[in-house]
Residue frames as qw, qx, qy, qz and C-alpha x, y, z in Angstrom:
[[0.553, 0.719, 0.352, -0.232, 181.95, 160.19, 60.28],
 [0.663, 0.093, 0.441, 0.598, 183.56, 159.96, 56.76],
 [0.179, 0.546, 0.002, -0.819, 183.64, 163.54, 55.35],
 [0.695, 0.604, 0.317, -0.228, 181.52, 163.59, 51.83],
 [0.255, 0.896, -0.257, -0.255, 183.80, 166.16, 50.18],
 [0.353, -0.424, 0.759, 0.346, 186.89, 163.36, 49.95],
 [0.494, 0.138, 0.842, 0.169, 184.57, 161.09, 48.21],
 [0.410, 0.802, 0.110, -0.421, 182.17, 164.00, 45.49],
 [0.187, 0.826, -0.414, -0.335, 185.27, 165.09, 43.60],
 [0.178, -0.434, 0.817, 0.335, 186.40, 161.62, 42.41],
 [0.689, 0.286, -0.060, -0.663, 185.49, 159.77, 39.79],
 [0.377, -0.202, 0.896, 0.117, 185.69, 155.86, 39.37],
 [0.190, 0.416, -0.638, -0.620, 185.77, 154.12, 36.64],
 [0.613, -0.158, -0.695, -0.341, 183.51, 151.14, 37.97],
 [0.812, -0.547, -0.105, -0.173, 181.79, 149.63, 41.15],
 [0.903, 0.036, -0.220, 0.367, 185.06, 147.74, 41.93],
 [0.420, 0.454, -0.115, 0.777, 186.99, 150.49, 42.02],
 [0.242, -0.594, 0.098, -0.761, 185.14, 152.67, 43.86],
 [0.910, -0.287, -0.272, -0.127, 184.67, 149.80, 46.64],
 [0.921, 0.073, -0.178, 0.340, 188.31, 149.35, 46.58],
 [0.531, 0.243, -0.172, 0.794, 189.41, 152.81, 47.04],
 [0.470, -0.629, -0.228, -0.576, 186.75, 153.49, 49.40],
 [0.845, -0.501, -0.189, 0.014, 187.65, 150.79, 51.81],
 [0.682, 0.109, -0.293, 0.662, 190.99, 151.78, 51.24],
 [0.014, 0.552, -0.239, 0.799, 190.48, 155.27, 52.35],
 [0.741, -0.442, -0.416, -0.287, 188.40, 153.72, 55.58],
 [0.921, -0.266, -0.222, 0.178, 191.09, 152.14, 56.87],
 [0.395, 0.435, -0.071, 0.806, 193.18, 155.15, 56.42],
 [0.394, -0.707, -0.205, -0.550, 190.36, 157.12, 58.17],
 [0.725, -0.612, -0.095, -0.303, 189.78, 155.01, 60.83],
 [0.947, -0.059, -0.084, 0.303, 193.68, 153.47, 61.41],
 [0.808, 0.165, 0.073, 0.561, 195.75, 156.56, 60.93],
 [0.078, 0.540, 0.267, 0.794, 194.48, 159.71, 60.58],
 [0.309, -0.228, -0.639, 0.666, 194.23, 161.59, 63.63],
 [0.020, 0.578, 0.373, 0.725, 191.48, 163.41, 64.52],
 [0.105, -0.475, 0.247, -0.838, 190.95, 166.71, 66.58],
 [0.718, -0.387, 0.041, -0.577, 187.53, 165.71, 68.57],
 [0.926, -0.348, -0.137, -0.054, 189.47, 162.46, 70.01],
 [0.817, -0.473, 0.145, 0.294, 192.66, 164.08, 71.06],
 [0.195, 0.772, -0.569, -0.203, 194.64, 163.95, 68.25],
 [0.612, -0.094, 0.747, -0.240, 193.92, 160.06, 68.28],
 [0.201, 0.035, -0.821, -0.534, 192.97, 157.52, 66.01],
 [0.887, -0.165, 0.022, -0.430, 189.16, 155.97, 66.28],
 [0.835, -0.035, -0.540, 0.098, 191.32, 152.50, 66.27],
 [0.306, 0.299, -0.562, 0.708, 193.29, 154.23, 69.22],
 [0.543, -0.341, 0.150, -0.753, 189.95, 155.13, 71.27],
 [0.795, -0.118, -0.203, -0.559, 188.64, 152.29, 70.74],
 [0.619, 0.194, -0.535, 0.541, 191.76, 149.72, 71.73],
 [0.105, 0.223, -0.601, 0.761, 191.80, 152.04, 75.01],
 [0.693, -0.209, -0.003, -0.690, 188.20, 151.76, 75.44],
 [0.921, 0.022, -0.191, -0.339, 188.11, 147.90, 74.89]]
C-alpha cells in the first residue's frame, strides 16, 4: 500500500506530470524501497521468491 502523505503535499502542474511522477515513485516503491512488514525486502523481492 502506497502511503497518501508522499503523494497530498505535492503539487503538479498537469495530468502528465502527475502520472509521470507517480509511476515513477511506484517503481521506486515497489523495486527498491525496503519495507519493515516483508523483512526488510522489496515487494519485487517477495514476490521473485514467491514466483
Amino acid at each position: 500500500m502506497v502511503e497518501k502523505r508522499n503523494f497530498l503535499s505535492v503539487h503538479y502542474e498537469d495530468p502528465e506530470e502527475a502520472l509521470h511522477n507517480i509511476g515513477k515513485y511506484l517503481g521506486f516503491y515497489n523495486t527498491k524501497r525496503p519495507h519493515n512488514a516483508l523483512g526488510m525486502r522489496t515487494p519485487e523481492e517477495v514476490y521473485l521468491s514467491v514466483n
